[in-house]
C-alpha positions as CSV (number, residue, x, y, z in Angstrom):
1,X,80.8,110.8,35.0
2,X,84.0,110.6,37.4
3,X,87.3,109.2,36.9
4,X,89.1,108.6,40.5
5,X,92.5,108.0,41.8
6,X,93.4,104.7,43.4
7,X,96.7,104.2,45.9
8,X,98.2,102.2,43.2
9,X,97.4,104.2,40.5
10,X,98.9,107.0,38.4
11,X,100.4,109.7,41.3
12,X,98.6,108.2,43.8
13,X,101.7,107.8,46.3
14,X,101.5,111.6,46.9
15,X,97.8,112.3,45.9
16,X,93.9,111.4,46.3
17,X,92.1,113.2,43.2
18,X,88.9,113.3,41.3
19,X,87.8,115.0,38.2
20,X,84.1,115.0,36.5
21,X,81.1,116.3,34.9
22,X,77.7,116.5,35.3
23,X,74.8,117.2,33.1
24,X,71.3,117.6,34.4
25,X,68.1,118.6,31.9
26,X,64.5,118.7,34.2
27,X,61.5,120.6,34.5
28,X,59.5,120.8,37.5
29,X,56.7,123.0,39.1
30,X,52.5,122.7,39.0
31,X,50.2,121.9,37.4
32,X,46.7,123.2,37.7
33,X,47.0,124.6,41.7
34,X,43.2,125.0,42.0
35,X,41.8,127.5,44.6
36,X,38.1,127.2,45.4
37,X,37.9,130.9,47.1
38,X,33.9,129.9,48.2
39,X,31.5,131.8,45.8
40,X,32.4,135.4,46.2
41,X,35.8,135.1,44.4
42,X,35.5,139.0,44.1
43,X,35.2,139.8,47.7
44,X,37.6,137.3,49.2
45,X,40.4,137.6,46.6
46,X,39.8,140.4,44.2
47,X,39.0,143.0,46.5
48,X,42.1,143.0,48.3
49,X,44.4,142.8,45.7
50,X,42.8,145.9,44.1
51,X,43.5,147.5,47.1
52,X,47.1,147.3,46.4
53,X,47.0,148.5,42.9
54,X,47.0,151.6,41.2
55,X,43.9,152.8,40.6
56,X,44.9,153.4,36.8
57,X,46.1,150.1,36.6
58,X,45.0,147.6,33.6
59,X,45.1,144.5,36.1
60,X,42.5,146.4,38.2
61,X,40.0,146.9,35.2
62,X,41.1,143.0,34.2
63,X,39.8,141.6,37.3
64,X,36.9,143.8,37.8
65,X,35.8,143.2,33.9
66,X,36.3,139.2,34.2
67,X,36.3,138.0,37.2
68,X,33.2,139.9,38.9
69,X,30.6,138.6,36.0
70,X,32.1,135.0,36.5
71,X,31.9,135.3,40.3
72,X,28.1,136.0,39.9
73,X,27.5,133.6,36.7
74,X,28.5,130.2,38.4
75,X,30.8,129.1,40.6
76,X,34.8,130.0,39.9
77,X,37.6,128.6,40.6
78,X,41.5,129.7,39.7
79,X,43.4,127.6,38.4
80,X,47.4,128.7,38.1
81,X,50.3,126.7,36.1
82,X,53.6,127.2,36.2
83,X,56.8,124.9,35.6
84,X,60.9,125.7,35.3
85,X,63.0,123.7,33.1
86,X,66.7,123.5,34.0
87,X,69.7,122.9,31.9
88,X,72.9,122.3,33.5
89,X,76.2,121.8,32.7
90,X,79.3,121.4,35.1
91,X,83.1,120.1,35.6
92,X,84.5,119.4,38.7
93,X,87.9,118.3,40.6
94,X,89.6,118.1,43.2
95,X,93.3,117.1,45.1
96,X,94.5,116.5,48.0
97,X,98.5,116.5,48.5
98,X,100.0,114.4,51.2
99,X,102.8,116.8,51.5
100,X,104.5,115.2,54.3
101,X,103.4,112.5,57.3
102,X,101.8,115.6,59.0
103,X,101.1,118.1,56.5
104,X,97.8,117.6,53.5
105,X,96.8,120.3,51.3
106,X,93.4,120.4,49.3
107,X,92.4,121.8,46.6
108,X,89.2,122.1,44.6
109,X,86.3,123.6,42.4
110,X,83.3,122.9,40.4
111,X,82.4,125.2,36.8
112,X,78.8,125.8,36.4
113,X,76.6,126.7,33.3
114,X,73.1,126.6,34.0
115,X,70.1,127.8,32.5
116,X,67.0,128.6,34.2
117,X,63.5,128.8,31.8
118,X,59.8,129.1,32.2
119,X,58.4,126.6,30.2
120,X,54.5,127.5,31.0
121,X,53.0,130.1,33.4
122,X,49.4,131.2,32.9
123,X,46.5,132.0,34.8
124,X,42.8,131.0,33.9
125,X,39.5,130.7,35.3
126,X,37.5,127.8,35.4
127,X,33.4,128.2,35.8
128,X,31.7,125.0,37.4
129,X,28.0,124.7,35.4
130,X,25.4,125.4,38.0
131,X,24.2,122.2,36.8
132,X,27.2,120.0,37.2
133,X,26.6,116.6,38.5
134,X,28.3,117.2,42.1
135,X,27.9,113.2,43.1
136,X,30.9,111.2,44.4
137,X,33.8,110.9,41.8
138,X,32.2,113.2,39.7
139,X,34.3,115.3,37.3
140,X,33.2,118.8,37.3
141,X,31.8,120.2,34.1
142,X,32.1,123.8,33.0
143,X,34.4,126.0,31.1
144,X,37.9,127.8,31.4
145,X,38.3,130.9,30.4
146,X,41.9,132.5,29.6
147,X,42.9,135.0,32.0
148,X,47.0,135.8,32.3
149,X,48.8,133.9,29.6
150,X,52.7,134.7,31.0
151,X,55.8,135.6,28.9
152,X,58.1,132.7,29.2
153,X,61.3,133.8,30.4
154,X,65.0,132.3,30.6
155,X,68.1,133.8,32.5
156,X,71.8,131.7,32.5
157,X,74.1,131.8,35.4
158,X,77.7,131.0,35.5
159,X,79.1,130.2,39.1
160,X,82.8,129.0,39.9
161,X,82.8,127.3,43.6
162,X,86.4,126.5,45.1
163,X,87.4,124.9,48.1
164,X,91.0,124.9,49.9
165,X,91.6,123.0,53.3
166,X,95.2,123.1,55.0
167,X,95.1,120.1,57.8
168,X,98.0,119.2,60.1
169,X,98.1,116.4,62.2
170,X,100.6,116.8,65.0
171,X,100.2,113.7,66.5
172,X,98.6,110.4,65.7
173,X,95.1,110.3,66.7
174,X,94.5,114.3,66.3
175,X,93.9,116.9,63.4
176,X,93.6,119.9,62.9
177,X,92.5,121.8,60.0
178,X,91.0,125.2,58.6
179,X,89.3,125.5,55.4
180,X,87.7,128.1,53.0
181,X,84.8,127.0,50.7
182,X,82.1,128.1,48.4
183,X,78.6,127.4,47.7
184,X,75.9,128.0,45.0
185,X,72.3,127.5,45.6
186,X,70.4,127.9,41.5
187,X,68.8,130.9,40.4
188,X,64.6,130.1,39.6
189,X,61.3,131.5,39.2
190,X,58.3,132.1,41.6
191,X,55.9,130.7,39.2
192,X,52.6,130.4,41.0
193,X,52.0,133.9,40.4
194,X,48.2,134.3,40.3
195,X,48.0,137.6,39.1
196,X,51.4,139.2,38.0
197,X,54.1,137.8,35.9
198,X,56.4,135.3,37.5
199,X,59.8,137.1,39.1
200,X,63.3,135.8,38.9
201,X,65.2,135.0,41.7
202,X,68.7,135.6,41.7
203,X,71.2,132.6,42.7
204,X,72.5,132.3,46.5
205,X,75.9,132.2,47.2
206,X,78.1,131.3,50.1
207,X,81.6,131.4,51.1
208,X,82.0,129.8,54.6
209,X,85.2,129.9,56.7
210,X,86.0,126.9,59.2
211,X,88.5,125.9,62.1
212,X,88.3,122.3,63.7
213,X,89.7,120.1,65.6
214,X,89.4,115.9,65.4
215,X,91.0,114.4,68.6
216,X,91.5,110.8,70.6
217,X,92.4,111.4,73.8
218,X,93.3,108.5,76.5
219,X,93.7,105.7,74.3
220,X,90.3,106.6,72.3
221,X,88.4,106.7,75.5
222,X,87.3,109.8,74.3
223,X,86.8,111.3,71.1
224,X,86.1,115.1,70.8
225,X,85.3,116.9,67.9
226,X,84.7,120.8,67.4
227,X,85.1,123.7,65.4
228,X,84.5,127.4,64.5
229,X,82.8,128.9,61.4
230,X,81.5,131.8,59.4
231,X,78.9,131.7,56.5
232,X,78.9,135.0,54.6
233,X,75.8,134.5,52.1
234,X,74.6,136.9,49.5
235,X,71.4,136.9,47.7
236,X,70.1,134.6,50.2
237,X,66.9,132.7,49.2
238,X,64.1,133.9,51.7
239,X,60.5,131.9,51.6
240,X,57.2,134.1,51.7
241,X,53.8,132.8,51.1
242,X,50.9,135.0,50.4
243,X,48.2,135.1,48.0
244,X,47.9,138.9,47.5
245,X,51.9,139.4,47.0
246,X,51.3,137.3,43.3
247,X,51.3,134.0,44.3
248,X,50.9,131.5,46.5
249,X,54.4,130.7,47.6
250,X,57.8,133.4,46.8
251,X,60.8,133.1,47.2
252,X,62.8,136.7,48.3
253,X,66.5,137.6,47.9
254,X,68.1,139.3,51.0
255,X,71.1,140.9,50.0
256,X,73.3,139.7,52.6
257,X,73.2,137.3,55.8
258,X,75.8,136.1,58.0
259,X,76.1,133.0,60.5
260,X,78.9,132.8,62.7
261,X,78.7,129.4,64.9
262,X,80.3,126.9,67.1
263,X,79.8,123.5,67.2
264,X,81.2,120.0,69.1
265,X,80.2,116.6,69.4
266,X,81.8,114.1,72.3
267,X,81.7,110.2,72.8
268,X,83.0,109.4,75.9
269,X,83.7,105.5,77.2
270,X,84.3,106.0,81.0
271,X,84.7,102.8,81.7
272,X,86.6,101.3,79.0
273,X,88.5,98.4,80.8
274,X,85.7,97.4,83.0
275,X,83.2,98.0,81.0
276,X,83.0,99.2,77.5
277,X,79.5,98.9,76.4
278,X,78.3,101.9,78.5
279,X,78.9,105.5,76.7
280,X,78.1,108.9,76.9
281,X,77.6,110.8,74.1
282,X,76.6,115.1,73.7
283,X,76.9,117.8,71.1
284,X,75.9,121.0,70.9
285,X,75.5,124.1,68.3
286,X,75.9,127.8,69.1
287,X,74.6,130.5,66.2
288,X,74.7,134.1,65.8
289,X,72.6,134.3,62.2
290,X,71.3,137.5,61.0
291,X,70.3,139.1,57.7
292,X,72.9,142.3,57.2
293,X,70.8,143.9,54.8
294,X,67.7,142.7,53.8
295,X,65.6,145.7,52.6
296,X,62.8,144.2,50.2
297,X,61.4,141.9,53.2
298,X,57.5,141.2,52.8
299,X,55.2,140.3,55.7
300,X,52.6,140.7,57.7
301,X,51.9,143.9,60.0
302,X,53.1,143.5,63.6
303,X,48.9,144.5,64.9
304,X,47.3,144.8,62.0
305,X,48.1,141.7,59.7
306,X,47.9,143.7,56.8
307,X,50.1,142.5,53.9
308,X,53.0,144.9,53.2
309,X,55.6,144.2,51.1
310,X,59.1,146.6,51.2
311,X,59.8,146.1,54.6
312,X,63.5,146.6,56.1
313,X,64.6,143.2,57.8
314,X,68.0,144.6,58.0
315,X,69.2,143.3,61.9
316,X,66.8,140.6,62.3
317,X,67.7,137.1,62.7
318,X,67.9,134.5,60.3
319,X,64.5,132.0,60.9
320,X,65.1,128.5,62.1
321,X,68.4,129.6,63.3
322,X,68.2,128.8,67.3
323,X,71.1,130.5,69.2
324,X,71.9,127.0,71.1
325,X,70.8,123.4,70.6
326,X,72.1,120.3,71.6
327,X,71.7,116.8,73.3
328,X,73.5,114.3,75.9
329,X,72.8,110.5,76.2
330,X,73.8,107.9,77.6
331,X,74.0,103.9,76.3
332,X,74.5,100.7,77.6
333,X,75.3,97.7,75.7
334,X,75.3,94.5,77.5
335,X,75.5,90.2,77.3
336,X,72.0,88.7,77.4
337,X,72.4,85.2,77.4
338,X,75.1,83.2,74.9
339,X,73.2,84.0,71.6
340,X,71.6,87.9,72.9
341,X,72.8,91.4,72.9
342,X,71.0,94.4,74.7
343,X,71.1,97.8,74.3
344,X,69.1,100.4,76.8
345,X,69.6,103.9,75.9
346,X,68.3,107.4,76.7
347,X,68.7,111.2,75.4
348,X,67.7,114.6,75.8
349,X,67.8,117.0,73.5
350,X,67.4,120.7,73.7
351,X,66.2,123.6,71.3
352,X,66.7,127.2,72.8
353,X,64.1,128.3,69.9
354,X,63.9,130.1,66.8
355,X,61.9,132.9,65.0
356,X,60.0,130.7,61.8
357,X,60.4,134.3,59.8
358,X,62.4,136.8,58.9
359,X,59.9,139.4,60.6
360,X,61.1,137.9,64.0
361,X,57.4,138.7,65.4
362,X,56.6,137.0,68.6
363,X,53.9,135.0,67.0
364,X,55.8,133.8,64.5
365,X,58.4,132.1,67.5
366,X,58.8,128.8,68.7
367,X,59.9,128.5,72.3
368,X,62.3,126.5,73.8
369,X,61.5,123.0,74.0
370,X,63.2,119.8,75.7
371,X,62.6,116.4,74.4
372,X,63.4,113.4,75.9
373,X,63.9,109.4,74.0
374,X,64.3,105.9,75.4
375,X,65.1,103.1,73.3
376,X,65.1,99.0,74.7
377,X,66.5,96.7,72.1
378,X,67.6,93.2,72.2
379,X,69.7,91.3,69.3
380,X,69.7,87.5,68.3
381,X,72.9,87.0,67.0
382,X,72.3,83.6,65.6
383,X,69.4,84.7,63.4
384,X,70.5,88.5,63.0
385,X,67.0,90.1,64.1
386,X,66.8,93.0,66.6
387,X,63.8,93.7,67.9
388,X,63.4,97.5,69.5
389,X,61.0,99.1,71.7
390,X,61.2,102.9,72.1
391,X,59.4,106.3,73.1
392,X,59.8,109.3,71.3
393,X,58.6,112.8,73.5
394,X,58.4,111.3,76.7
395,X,57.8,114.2,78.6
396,X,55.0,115.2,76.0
397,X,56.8,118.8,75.0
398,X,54.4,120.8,72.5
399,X,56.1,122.8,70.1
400,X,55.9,123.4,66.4
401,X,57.3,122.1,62.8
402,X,56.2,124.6,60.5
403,X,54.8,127.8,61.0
404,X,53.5,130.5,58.5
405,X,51.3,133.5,58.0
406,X,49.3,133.9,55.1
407,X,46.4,136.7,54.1
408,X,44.0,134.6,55.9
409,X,45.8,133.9,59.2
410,X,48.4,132.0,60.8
411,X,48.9,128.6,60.2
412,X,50.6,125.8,62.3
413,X,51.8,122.2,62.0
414,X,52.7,121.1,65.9
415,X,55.0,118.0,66.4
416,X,53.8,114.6,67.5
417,X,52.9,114.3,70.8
418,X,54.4,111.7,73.2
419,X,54.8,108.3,70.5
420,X,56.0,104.3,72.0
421,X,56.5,102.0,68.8
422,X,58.1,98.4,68.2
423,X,60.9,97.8,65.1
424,X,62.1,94.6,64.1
425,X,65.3,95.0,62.2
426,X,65.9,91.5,60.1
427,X,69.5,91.1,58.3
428,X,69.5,88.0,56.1
């Protein structure tokens, strides 16, 4: 719920304001994530888990007591809940004062009460028959067996976030401003833990420092618009995915990570007068983003692959964080016939690349990459239907979307390759 101002309305001369709450109760995680670990569930996942543990340890004797004399009786399969209810309440507002023609000051901030709960999180075994119809659509037959029944935790956090923006414009047609915000990113649960309890995860948090500049120059020919930022983050949510850490996916609290950056984006009409369809467009990003301290970091050995979890990330960068990236292009809007519009355009965009983990290992890197689009569209006014032909990947670039190591090896998701479609875009 939101109540708003309105120019007309009560102080709204002087001020643009908004004050609400919000209220959020959900649950969400898994049900029943199955692993089929082939038949020997005790050499391909017991075994190296008991490697990690103690060797007076009661989870050792659990999984050598249970799951060995399954592993041999049928055919086993895990199968590992876990869900997180949320309960959320907040308030919110915020001002801006038109102190004079040339001079606004905002104000804001958002209270937050939020609890975070397990509402299930257990661990059991299920042993296919041996003779279990295994025909098309069949449904397995067998029985589960009990193994990790979870205690179901809860945890509250309180966050206040503010914001405060100073912006001047010294002329009409340019701004300037500098703002200081906050952010707040919920605490949870990793709760597919296979083996061990499900851990918390503390809250992130942000505060994130910006200086920009919004600008028209000769007579809106150009429009140009940059700035300068910090993010200072603490407890900053980390993925890891490995079967032998607890569970299949984690999520890992760095203490502290910074991103300091520069960004601008540009439209330029060169030919306004003569002809102002054609445009130029190009931004561009520049990041420095490392983890200050990071000193529980889990991963993979550097030659080995051996799982390893207490690792010092301390100095490393921040994944999917490429130092530059950017794009120009260039469009052309023209006539075609009495009824027709078309638009030709073209851009290239580059990556300089990006580490996909915090363990900044050269296998885990994407390289630079360079991608280049084309688009061909034509318009009929009269009926309101564009019709578009483009190319996405011209140049057929290979690089990656996803990349991640797990106890079995490395795997990949690579981008489409060069792609041509057809769109028809129908207002009516």
């Amino acid at each position: 719920v939101q109540l708003l101002s309105r120019p007309d309305g009560w102080l709204g001369k002087d001020f643009e304001w908004v004050v609400g709450a919000y209220y959020v109760d959900g649950e969400g995680g898994f049900e029943n994530i199955f692993l089929r670990p082939a038949s020997d569930l005790v050499g391909i996942v017991t075994d190296p888990i008991i490697d990690q543990l103690p060797i007076d340890s009661p989870l050792r004797d659990t999984l050598l007591d249970v799951l060995d004399p399954l592993s041999t009786a049928g055919e086993p399969n895990v199968l590992a809940r876990g869900a997180v209810g949320t309960e959320s309440l907040s308030g919110f507002a915020q001002a801006t004062w038109f102190a004079t023609d040339w001079l606004n000051l905002t104000l804001g901030g958002r209270y937050q009460d939020e609890d975070r709960f397990l509402t299930f999180a257990d661990t059991s075994v299920f042993l296919v028959s041996p003779d279990a119809n295994r025909g098309p659509g069949a449904v397995p037959t067998g029985v589960t067996i009990p193994l990790f029944n979870y205690e179901l935790q809860k945890s509250n956090s309180k966050n206040f976030s503010s914001k405060a923006v100073i912006s001047v414009t010294p002329e009409d047609g340019k701004l300037v401003y500098l703002s200081r915000s906050t952010g707040f990113k919920s605490a949870t649960y990793n709760v597919i833990n296979i083996y061990s309890p499900p851990s918390f995860v503390r809250p992130e948090e942000v505060t994130s420092y910006e200086l920009g500049f919004k600008a028209d120059f000769f007579g809106s020919a150009l429009r140009l618009n940059s700035a300068i930022f910090r993010n200072e983050i603490k407890d900053k949510q980390a993925a890891f995915v490995s079967l032998i850490s607890g569970g299949a996916v984690a999520l890992l609290n760095a203490e502290r990570a910074t991103i300091n950056g520069a960004e601008f984006d540009m439209t330029l009409l060169p030919f306004i007068d003569s002809n102002p369809g054609f445009a130029l467009t190009a931004n561009g990003a520049y990041l420095d983003a490392k983890y200050d301290k990071y000193s529980d970091g889990r991963g993979f050995g550097e030659f080995d692959g051996i799982y390893r979890q207490g690792q010092d990330f301390s100095g490393q960068k921040i994944e999917r964080t490429p130092k530059f990236s950017g794009s120009v292009g260039a469009n052309q809007v023209f006539e075609a016939g009495s009824d027709g519009e078309a638009e030709f355009g073209l851009d290239l965009y580059h990556n300089s690349g990006f580490y996909f983990s915090a363990e900044n290992k050269d296998n885990y890197r994407q390289d630079a990459y360079t991608l280049l689009n084309g688009r061909l569209s034509y318009l009929y006014m009269p009926w309101d239907v564009r019709v578009t032909v483009f190319g996405k990947n011209l140049t057929n670039e290979f690089y990656r979307v996803a990349l991640f190591e797990t106890d079995f090896g490395i795997l990949s998701t690579r981008a489409y390759e060069r792609q041509y479609g057809l769109t028809v875009d129908w207002k009516f």
